[in-house]
Legacy VTK file of the C-alpha trace (Angstrom):
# vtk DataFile Version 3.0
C-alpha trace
ASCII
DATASET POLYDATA
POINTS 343 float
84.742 43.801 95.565
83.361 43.523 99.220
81.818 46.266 101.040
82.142 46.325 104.805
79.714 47.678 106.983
81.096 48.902 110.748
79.577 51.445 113.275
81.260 54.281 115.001
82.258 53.782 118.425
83.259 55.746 120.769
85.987 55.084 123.965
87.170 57.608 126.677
86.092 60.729 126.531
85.793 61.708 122.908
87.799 59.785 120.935
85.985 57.724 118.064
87.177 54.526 116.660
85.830 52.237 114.201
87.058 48.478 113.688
88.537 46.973 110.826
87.220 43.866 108.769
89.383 41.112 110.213
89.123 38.698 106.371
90.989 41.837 105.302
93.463 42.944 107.840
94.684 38.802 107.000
94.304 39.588 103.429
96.895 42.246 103.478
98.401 41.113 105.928
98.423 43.769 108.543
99.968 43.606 111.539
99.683 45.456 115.114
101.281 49.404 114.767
101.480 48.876 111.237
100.509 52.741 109.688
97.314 53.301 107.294
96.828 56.635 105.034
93.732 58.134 104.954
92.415 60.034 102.084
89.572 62.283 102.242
87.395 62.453 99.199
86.036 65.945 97.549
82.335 64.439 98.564
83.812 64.090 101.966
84.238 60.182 102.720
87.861 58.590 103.226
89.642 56.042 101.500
91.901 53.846 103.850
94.734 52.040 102.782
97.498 50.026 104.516
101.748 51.773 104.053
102.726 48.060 103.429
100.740 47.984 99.636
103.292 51.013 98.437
106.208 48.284 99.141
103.875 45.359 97.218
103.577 47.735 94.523
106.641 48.586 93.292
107.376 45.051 92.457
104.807 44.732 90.172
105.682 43.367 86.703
104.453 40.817 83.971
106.367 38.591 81.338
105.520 38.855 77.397
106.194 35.907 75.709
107.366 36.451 71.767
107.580 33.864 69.372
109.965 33.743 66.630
107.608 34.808 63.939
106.774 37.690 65.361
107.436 41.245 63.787
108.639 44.069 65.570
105.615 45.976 65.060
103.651 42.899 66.858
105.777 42.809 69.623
105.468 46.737 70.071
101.880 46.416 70.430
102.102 43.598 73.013
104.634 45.383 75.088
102.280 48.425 74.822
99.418 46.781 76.320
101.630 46.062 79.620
103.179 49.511 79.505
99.454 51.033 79.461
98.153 48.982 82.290
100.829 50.009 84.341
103.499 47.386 85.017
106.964 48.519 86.216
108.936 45.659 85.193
108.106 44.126 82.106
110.006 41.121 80.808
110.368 40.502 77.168
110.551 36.324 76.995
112.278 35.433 73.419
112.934 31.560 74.321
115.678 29.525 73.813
116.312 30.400 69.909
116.559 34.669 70.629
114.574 36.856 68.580
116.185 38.130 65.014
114.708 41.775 65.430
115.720 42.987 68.801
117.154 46.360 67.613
114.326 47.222 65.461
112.281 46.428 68.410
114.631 49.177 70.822
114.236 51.593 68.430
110.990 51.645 68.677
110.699 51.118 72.129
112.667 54.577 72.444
110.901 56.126 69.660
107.212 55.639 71.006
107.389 54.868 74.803
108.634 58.140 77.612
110.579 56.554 80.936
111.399 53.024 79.651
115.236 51.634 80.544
116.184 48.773 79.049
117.612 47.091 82.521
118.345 43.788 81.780
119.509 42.057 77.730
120.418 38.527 76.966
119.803 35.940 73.729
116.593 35.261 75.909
115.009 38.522 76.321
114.538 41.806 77.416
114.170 43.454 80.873
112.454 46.551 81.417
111.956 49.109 83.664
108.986 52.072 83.535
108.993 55.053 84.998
106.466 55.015 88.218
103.619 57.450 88.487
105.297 60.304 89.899
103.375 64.108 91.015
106.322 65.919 88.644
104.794 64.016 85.835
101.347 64.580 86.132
98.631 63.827 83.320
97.636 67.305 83.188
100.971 68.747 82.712
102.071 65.969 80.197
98.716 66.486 78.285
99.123 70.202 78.328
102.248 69.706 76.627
101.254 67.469 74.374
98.513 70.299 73.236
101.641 72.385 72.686
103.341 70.099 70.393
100.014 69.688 68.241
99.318 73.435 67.996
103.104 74.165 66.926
102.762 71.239 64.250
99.682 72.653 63.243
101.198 76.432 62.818
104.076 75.309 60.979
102.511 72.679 58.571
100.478 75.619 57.720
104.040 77.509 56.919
105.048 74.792 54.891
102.467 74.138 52.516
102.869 78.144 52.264
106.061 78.685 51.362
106.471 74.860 49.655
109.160 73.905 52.774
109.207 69.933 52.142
112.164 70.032 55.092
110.024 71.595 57.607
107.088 69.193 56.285
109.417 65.983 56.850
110.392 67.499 60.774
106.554 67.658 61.622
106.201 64.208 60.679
109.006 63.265 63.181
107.492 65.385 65.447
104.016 63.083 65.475
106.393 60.832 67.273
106.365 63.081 70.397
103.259 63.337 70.523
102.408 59.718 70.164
104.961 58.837 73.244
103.255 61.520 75.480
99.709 59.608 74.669
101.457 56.596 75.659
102.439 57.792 78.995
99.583 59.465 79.598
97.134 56.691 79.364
99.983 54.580 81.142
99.803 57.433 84.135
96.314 57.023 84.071
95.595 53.762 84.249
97.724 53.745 87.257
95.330 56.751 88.850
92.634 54.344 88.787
93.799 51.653 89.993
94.142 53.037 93.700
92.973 55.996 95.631
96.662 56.258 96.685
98.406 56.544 92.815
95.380 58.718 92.000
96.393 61.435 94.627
99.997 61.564 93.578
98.850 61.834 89.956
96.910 65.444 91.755
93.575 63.664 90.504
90.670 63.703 92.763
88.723 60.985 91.501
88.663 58.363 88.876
86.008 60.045 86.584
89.136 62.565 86.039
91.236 59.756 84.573
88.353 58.839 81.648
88.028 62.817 80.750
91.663 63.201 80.805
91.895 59.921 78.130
89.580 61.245 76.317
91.439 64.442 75.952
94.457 62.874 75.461
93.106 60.795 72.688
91.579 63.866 71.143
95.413 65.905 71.117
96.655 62.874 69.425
94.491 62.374 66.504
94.790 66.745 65.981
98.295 66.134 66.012
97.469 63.126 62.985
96.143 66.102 60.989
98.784 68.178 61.690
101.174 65.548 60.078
98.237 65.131 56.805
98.418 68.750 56.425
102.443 68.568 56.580
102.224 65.610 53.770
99.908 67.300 51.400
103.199 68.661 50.529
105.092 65.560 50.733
103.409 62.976 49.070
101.489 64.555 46.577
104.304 66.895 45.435
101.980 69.910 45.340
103.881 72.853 44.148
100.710 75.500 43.729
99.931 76.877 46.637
96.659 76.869 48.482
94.529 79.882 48.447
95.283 82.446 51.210
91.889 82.580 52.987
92.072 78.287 53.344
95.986 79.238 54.814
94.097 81.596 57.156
90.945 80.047 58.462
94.196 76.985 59.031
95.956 79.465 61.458
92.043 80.564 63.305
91.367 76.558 63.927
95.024 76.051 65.158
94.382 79.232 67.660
90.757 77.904 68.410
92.773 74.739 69.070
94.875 76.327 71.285
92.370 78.243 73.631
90.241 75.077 73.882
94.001 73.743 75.610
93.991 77.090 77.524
90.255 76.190 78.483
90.993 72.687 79.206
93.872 73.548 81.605
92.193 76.081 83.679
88.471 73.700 83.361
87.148 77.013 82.824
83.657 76.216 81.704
82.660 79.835 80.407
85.565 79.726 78.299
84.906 76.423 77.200
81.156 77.800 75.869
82.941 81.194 74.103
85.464 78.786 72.279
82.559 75.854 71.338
80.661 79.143 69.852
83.477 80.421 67.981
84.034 76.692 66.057
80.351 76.740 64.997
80.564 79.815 63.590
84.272 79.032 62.131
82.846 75.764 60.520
80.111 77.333 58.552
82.872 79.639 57.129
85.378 77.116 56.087
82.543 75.396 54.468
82.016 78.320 52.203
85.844 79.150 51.848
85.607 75.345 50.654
83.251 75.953 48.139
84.996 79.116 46.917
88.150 76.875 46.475
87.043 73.949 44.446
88.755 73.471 41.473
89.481 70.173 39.127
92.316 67.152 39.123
95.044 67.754 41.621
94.315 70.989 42.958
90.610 70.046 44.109
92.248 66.702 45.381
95.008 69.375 47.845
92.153 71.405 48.865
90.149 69.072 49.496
92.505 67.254 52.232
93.896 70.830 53.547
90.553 71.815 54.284
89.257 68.126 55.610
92.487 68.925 57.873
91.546 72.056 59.161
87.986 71.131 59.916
88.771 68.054 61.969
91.200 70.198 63.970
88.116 72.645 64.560
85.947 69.398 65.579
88.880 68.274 68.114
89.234 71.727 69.317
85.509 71.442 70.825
85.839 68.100 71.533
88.522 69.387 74.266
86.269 72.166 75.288
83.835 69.203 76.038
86.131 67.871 78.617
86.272 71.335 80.315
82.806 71.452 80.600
82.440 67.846 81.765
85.282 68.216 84.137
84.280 71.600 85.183
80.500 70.313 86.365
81.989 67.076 87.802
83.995 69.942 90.154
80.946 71.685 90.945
78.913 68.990 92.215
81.585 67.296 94.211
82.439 70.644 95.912
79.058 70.545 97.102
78.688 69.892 101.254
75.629 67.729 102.191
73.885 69.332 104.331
71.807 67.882 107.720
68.854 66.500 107.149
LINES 1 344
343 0 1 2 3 4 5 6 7 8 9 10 11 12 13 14 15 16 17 18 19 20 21 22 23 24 25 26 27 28 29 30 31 32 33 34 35 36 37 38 39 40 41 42 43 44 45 46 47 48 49 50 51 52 53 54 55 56 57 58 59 60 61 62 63 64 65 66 67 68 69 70 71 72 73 74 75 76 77 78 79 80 81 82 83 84 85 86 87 88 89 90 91 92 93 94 95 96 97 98 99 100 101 102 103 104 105 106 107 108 109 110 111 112 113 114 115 116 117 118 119 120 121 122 123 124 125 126 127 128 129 130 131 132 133 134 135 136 137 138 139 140 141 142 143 144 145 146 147 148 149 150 151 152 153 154 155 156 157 158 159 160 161 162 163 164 165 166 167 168 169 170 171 172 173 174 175 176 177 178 179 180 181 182 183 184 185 186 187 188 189 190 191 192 193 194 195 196 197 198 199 200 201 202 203 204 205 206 207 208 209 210 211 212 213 214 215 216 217 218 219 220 221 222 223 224 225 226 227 228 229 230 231 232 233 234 235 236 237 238 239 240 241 242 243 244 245 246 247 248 249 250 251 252 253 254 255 256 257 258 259 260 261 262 263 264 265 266 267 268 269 270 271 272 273 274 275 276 277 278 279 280 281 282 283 284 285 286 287 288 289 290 291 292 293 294 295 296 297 298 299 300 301 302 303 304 305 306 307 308 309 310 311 312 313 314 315 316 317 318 319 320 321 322 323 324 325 326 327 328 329 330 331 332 333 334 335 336 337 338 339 340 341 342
C-alpha cells in the first residue's frame, strides 16, 4: 500500500489546499467536481475517499465453483468463507450436470446465515444476495443480542436438567442455531469494517482495532452458547434422570448472571465494571471447584457432574474473557481520546 507524502499550501487569503497523488486520482478514476468524504479519526488525522468507490462497491461478488462430489456440509463451508469476507453477490457454480443436494444446501443456508436471498436458481447454480453493512445492524447491537440468547440458554438449560424437561432441552439446542447465524453475520459485518474507513463508520466503529476485539467477543458468546447446549444435552443424551445437586444448579445460575454483567460490561466498555466482574469469577471458580469436590460420586452420576460442572466453569472463563474485551476496548478509548499537544 503506497503512502503519499504532500505539503500544505495555502492560496488567497486563508484558504489551505493540499494536492492529490495524480497515479491515484487515474487509479480511481477521478474526475474534475467529482465529491470526496472526509473522515476524521479519534487521533485526529482524516481518511479521504472518493463518492464513486460506494457505486464500485456494491457490485462486488465472487463465484464458488462445486463439484459433484461435494456434500452439503462442504459446500456450506465454502459459501461461508465468501459470506465472511464480505461479498454481496455470491454465485453458487454447479456445472453442466446440477448438483443432487441443492435443498439440503438452502436449508442450511437459512438455518446458519442472517440476510441471505436466494436471487437467482437454475440446474446450474445458485445466486445470492447478502445483506450490506448497514448502521441498523451494527456489530455491537447484533453481538449484544447474541449475549442475550446465550444467557437465556444458559438459564433455562439450568431449568431443565432441574426439573428433567427433555422438551425444553431439545428447544435450546435449536436455539444454538441463532446464535451461530448472529456469529456469522457478525464476523461478516466486520470484515467489511475493516476493509474501508468508509464501511467502518457506518458499522459506528472508530477504528479497525474495534473490529478484532469485537471478533473476539463474538467468538467468545458463541462457544458460551456451545455450553449452554452441553448443559441442555446432559439431559438428552445421557438420559440422566437424578438430578444434580442444588448448590451445582446454583453456582450454574451465579456464572450465567456473571455471564450476563460481563455483556452489561462489554456494552457500556465500562472498565471498572469489567475489574468488579473479573474479581467476582476468581472468587466464583475457587467455589465451584469445591462444590465439585463435594459432588463427586461413582459411574453415571460422577460422569453428569462432571460435564455440568465442566459447563458451568467454562461459562465463568468466557464470562471474563468478555470482560477482557471491555478492558482492552475501554484503554484503546482512552488513549485515542487523547489530544497531542504542541511541542
Amino acid at each position: 500500500m503506497p503512502v503519499y507524502s504532500r505539503k500544505v499550501q495555502k492560496t488567497g487569503g486563508s484558504t489551505i489546499i493540499v494536492s492529490l497523488p495524480q497515479e491515484w486520482v487515474r487509479r480511481v478514476g477521478l474526475r474534475p467536481h467529482d465529491e470526496l468524504y472526509l473522515l476524521e479519526e479519534p487521533s485526529g488525522g482524516l481518511i479521504l475517499w472518493p463518492a464513486i468507490l460506494d457505486h464500485k462497491d456494491a457490485g462486488e461478488e465472487v463465484a464458488v465453483k462445486v463439484t459433484t462430489d461435494a456434500g452439503p456440509e462442504d459446500v456450506l463451508r465454502l459459501y461461508l468463507s465468501a459470506y465472511i469476507a464480505g461479498y454481496n453477490v455470491i454465485r453458487l457454480e454447479f456445472g453442466d450436470t446440477g448438483y443432487r443436494h441443492t435443498k439440503e444446501l438452502k436449508e442450511m443456508m437459512r438455518r446458519w446465515l442472517v440476510g441471505v436471498e436466494i436471487v437467482g436458481e437454475s440446474l446450474h447454480g445458485i445466486v445470492t444476495q447478502c445483506l450490506p453493512a448497514h448502521d441498523s445492524l451494527q456489530p455491537a447491537k447484533v453481538i449484544e443480542r447474541m449475549a442475550d440468547l446465550a444467557a437465556s440458554m444458559q438459564r433455562d438449560a439450568l431449568y431443565a436438567v432441574e426439573n428433567n424437561d427433555e422438551v425444553l432441552a431439545q428447544d435450546i439446542v435449536q436455539r444454538d442455531y441463532d446464535v451461530d447465524r448472529f456469529y456469522h453475520f457478525a464476523v461478516r459485518q466486520l470484515n467489511i469494517g475493516i476493509s474501508s474507513p468508509r464501511r467502518l463508520a457506518t458499522l459506528g466503529l472508530r477504528n479497525p482495532q474495534e473490529c478484532l476485539s469485537y471478533i473476539i467477543a463474538a467468538k467468545t458468546i458463541e462457544r458460551a452458547a456451545d455450553h449452554a447446549t452441553s448443559i441442555a444435552n446432559t439431559l438428552i443424551n445421557e438420559r440422566q434422570r437424578k438430578r444434580p445437586s442444588p448448590e451445582l444448579i446454583k453456582a450454574g445460575y451465579e456464572a450465567s448472571n456473571l455471564f450476563t454483567e460481563a455483556k452489561i460490561a462489554l456494552r457500556d466498555v465500562d472498565i471498572s465494571k469489567a475489574r468488579q466482574v473479573m474479581r467476582k469469577i476468581e472468587a466464583f471458580k475457587f467455589m465451584l471447584m469445591d462444590i465439585l469436590r463435594r459432588n463427586g460420586g461413582r459411574g453415571e452420576a460422577e460422569t453428569m457432574v462432571h460435564a455440568l460442572g465442566e459447563s458451568i466453569r467454562r461459562i465463568a472463563e468466557y464470562s471474563s474473557d468478555l470482560c477482557e474485551v471491555a478492558l482492552n476496548l475501554g484503554a484503546h478509548y482512552r488513549l485515542s481520546s487523547r489530544t497531542p499537544q504542541p511541542g
